[in-house]
C-alpha positions as CSV (number, residue, x, y, z in Angstrom):
1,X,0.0,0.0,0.0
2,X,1.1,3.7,-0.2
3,X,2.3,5.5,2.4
4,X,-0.2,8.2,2.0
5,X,-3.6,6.2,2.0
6,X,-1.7,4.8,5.2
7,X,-1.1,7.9,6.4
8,X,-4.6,9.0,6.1
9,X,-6.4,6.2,7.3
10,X,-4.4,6.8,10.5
11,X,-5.5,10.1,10.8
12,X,-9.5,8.9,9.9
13,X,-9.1,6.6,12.6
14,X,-7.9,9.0,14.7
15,X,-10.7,11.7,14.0
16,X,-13.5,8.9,14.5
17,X,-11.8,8.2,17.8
18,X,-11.7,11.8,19.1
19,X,-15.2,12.1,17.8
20,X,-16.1,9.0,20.0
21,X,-14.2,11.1,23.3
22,X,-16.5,14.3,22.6
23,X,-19.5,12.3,22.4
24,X,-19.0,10.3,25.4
25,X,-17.9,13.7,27.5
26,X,-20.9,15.3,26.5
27,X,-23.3,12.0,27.6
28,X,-21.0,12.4,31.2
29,X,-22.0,15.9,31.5
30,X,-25.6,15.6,30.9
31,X,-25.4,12.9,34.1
32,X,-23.3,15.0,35.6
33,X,-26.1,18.0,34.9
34,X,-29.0,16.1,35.8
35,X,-27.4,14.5,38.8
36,X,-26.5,18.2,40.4
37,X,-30.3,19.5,39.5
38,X,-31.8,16.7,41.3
39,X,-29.7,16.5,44.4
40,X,-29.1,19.8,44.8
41,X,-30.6,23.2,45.8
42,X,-30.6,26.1,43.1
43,X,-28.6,28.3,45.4
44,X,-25.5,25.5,45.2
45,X,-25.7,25.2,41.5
46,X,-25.0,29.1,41.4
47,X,-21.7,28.2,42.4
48,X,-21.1,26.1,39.4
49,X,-23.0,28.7,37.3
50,X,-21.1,30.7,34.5
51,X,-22.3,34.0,34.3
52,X,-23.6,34.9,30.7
53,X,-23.2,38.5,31.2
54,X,-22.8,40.7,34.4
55,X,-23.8,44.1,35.3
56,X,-21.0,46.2,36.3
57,X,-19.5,48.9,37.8
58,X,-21.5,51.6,35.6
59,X,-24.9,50.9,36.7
60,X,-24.3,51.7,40.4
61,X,-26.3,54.9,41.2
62,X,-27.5,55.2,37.3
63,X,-29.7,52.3,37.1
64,X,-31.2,52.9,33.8
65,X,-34.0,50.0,33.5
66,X,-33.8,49.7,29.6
67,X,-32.2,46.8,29.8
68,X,-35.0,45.4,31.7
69,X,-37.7,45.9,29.2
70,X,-35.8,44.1,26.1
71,X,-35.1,41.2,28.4
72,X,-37.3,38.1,27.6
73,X,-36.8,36.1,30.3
74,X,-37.3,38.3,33.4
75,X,-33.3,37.7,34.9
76,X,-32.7,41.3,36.3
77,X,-33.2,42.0,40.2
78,X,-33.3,45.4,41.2
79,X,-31.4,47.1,44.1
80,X,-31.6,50.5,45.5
81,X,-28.8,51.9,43.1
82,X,-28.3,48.8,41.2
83,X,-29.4,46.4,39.0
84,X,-27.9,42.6,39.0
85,X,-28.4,39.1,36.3
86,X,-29.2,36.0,37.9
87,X,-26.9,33.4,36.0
88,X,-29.5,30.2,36.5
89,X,-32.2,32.6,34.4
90,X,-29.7,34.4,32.1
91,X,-30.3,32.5,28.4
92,X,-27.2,34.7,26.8
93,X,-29.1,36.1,24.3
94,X,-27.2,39.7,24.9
95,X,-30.3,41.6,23.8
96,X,-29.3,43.9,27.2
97,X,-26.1,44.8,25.9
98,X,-26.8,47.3,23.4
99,X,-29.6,48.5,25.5
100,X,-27.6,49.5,28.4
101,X,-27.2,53.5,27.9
102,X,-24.3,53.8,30.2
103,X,-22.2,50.3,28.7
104,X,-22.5,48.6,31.8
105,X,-23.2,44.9,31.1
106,X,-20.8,43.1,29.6
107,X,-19.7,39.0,28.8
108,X,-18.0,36.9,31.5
109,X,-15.0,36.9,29.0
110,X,-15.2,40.4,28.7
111,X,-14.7,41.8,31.8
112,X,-11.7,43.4,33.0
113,X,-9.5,42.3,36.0
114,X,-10.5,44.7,38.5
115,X,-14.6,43.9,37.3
116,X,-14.2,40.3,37.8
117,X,-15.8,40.9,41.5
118,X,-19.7,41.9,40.0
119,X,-19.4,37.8,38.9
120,X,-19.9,37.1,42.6
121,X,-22.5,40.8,43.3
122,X,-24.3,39.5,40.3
123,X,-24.8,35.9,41.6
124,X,-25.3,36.9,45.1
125,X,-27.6,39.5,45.0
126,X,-29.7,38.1,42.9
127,X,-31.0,36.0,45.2
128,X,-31.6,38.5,47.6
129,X,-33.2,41.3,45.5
130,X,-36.8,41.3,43.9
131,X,-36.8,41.0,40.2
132,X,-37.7,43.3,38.5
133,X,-40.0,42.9,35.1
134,X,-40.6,46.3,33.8
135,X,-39.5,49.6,32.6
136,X,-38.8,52.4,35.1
137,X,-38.1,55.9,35.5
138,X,-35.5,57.2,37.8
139,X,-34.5,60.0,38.3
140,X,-31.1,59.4,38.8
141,X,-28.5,62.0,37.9
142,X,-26.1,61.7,34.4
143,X,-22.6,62.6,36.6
144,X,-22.5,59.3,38.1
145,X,-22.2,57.3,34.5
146,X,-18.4,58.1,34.5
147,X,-17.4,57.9,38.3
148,X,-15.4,55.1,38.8
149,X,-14.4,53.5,42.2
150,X,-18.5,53.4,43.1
151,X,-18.4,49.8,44.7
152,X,-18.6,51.3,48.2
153,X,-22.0,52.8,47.3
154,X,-23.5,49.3,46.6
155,X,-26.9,49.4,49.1
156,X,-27.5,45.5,50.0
């Protein structure tokens, strides 16, 4: 035989085999899934919950609620000065994103190093808060879109 049709029947085998591995890694993690969803609470699993997207720094003491009116599933909780995504209800469609006048939700992968800590706000006060469903006014002033350092002001 020739050393190429050797050569690329080794490497069909070899992409049939890997293909076998993904296939039997994904039938784990559905186990895996279903196993964590029926023995555990929702509150654990937000531990093991990525966050889609994540409110940040920005919103704190603008709160614009346009963000809440595209949303179609209902995942933002409202705070005094803040608004926060619940990860478990979060689908990732990013419809918010644009929304947001003051560009303050962004991806998981997106965030910067010193914004990785609204992950944990996000997931944690969302369970707290009361979610909110609908378009409000505030009347919040425009200054505080570009103030930075605002995590202190966080009411919980």
């Amino acid at each position: 035989m020739h050393i190429t049709y050797l050569y690329c029947l080794w490497w069909l085998n070899l992409i049939k085999l890997f293909s076998l591995l993904i296939k039997k890694l994904i039938f784990f993690l559905k186990i895996l899934e279903f196993i964590l969803l029926f023995f555990f609470d929702k509150d654990f699993l937000l531990f093991w919950t990525p966050m889609s997207y994540v409110v940040t720094e920005n919103c704190i003491k603008c709160k614009f609620t346009d963000c809440v009116e595209v949303c179609p599933v209902e995942c933002f909780y409202e705070g005094e000065n803040l608004l926060v995504i619940n990860p478990l209800e979060c689908i990732d469609c990013a419809v918010c994103v644009p929304e947001c006048p003051t560009n303050a939700i962004y991806s998981e992968y997106d965030l910067n190093i010193d914004q990785k800590i609204f992950i944990k706000i996000n997931c944690n006060l969302s369970k707290i808060w009361p979610n909110i469903k609908n378009y409000k006014k505030y009347n919040f002033k425009k200054k505080w879109e570009k103030i930075k350092n605002k995590l202190h002001i966080i009411k919980i």
